[in-house]
C-alpha positions, 0 to 999 in steps of 0.5 A: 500500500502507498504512502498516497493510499494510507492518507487517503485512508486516514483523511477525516474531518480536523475535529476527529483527528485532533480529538484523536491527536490531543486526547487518544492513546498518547495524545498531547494533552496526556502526556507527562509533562502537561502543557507548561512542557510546551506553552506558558500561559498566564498562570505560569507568568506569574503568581498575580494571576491567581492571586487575581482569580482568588480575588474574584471568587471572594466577591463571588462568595460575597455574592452568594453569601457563603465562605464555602464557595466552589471553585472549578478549574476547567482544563486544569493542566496539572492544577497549576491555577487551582493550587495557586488559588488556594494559596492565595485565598488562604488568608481570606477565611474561606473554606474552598470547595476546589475541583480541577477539570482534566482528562489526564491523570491526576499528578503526584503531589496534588493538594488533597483538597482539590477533587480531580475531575474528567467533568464538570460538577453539577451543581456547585455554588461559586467560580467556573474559570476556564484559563485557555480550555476552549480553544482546544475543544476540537473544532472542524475547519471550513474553506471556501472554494473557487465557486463559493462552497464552503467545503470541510476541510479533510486532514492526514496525519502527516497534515496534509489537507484536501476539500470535503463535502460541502458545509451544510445543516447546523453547521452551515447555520453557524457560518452564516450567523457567525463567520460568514464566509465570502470570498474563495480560500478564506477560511474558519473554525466552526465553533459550535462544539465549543458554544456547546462545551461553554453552555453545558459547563454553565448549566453546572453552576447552580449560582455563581459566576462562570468565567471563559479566558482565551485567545478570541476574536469577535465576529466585526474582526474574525481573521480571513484564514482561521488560526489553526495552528500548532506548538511546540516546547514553546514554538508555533510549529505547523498543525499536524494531528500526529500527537506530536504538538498542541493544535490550537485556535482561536475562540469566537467567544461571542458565539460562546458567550450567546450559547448558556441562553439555550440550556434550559435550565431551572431557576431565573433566565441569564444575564447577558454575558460580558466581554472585556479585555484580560487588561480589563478584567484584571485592572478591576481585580487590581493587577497594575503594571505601574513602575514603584516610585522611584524614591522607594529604592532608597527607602526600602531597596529590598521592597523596591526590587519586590515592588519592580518584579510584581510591576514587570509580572502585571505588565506581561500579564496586561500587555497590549498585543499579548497576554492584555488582549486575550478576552474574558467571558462573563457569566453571572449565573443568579440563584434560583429557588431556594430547595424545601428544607434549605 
């Protein structure tokens, strides 16, 4: 058999096989050393990052009128955040019901307070974030050809690509409401599997608020060729479903945010969602990259170091162009009625 007649065989749909690429036997995802092996998000830039999530799963408590608030961790990696959370929150007289969100092994040494979880718990009280978790819900890929036919895109191990059947049903319905496609060659990632994984991990939450962050464009600026693509040990490489690397991208995270509406579920309807900017959201929970005063170097030159380390940290984390523009997606989740006996 061919080389040729083996990809011709193995060809399927870029959701299938990077479902099989990230998460099969020896996929990505499973591996060892977890995605900090490959890639640095922001809860490996710095501290400040959970210290900022601790912050705002307090006001969610807050809300909610408990100290014993959950906090769920989608996509936990290797419960990099949910570990830093509960150091951050120690101090703040809260007893965290804390669950980290994985399909791989739970690794050695975790905190024994964190449940480890291949799902999301129904009906907790308290924060859902999501870090980067939604761009790597596998998605299938349109393009458009010469005659204006959005067409799936059909993909071989080795990452070779060839036209599919043409786009039709819901996903067709997707396109046009959120990534219209007009012009031969451009290109999307049709979101829908992720407005589902979003919406059903919202309907967890019994109360509380559910929060998605990710790299992520709107439909007024969706790119014209998708962003597929892959990394590796802390290059972007070329996409290719083997197992060997991450394959990543972009979130249309207002067709996320406008899915939670859709689940039917008990209790009050949902609030709109909010969209803001990582900058944004972390401002408001107090991260700044605001150099200390000068004068504090002769004050206190141990605290001026400290001080100017915590600076650079915020700064990388709110940068414009980087870490700054990723977007936060905001969904309070109100209480419903009370249960009998509560």
């Amino acid at each position: 058999m061919t080389d040729e007649t083996c990809r011709e065989r193995e060809r399927t749909g870029w959701r299938e096989a990077a479902e099989r690429a990230l998460y099969g036997p020896g996929g990505f995802y499973l591996r060892p050393e977890g995605p900090a092996g490959h890639f640095r998000t922001s809860v490996h830039a710095s501290p400040l990052y959970a210290a900022a999530v601790a912050r705002l799963l307090g006001e969610v408590a807050a809300e909610l009128g408990t100290d014993e608030p959950a906090f769920v961790d989608v996509g936990a990696g290797r419960g990099e955040l949910v570990t830093g959370v509960l150091a951050a929150a120690a101090g703040a007289g809260l007893a965290v019901r804390a669950y980290a969100v994985e399909r791989a092994a739970r690794p050695a040494g975790l905190d024994p307070r964190i449940v480890w979880t291949d799902r999301v718990p129904r009906g907790v009280r308290g924060l859902l974030f999501a870090n980067e978790w939604l761009d790597n819900v596998p998605v299938d890929v349109a393009e458009t050809d010469a005659a204006g036919v959005a067409r799936y895109v059909e993909v071989a191990p080795d990452g070779t690509e060839r036209p599919g059947a043409p786009v039709t049903g819901p996903d067709a319905e997707w396109l046009a409401r959120w990534w219209p496609l007009r012009e031969p060659g451009a290109r999307a990632e049709i979101g829908r599997p992720r407005d589902r994984a979003w919406a059903e991990a919202v309907a967890c939450l019994a109360a509380g608020r559910a929060v998605g962050v990710d790299y992520a464009h709107v439909r007024a600026s969706r790119p014209p060729f998708g962003t597929l693509t892959g990394f590796r040990e802390g290059r972007e490489v070329p996409p290719v479903p083997d197992g060997s690397c991450d394959l990543t991208a972009h979130v249309a995270l207002d067709a996320c945010g406008a899915a939670p509406g859709a689940v039917v579920r008990s209790g009050p309807p949902l609030p709109e969602p909010e969209l803001v900017t990582q900058r944004e959201a972390l401002r408001r929970l107090g991260v700044f990259g605001a150099r200390p005063p000068l004068a504090l170097a002769s004050t206190d030159p141990a605290g001026y170091v400290r001080a100017l380390a915590s600076a650079g940290e915020a700064a990388e984390l709110t940068a414009p162009g980087g870490l700054g523009d990723f977007l936060w997606l905001i969904q309070r989740v109100p209480a419903g009625p009370a249960e009998p006996g509560r």
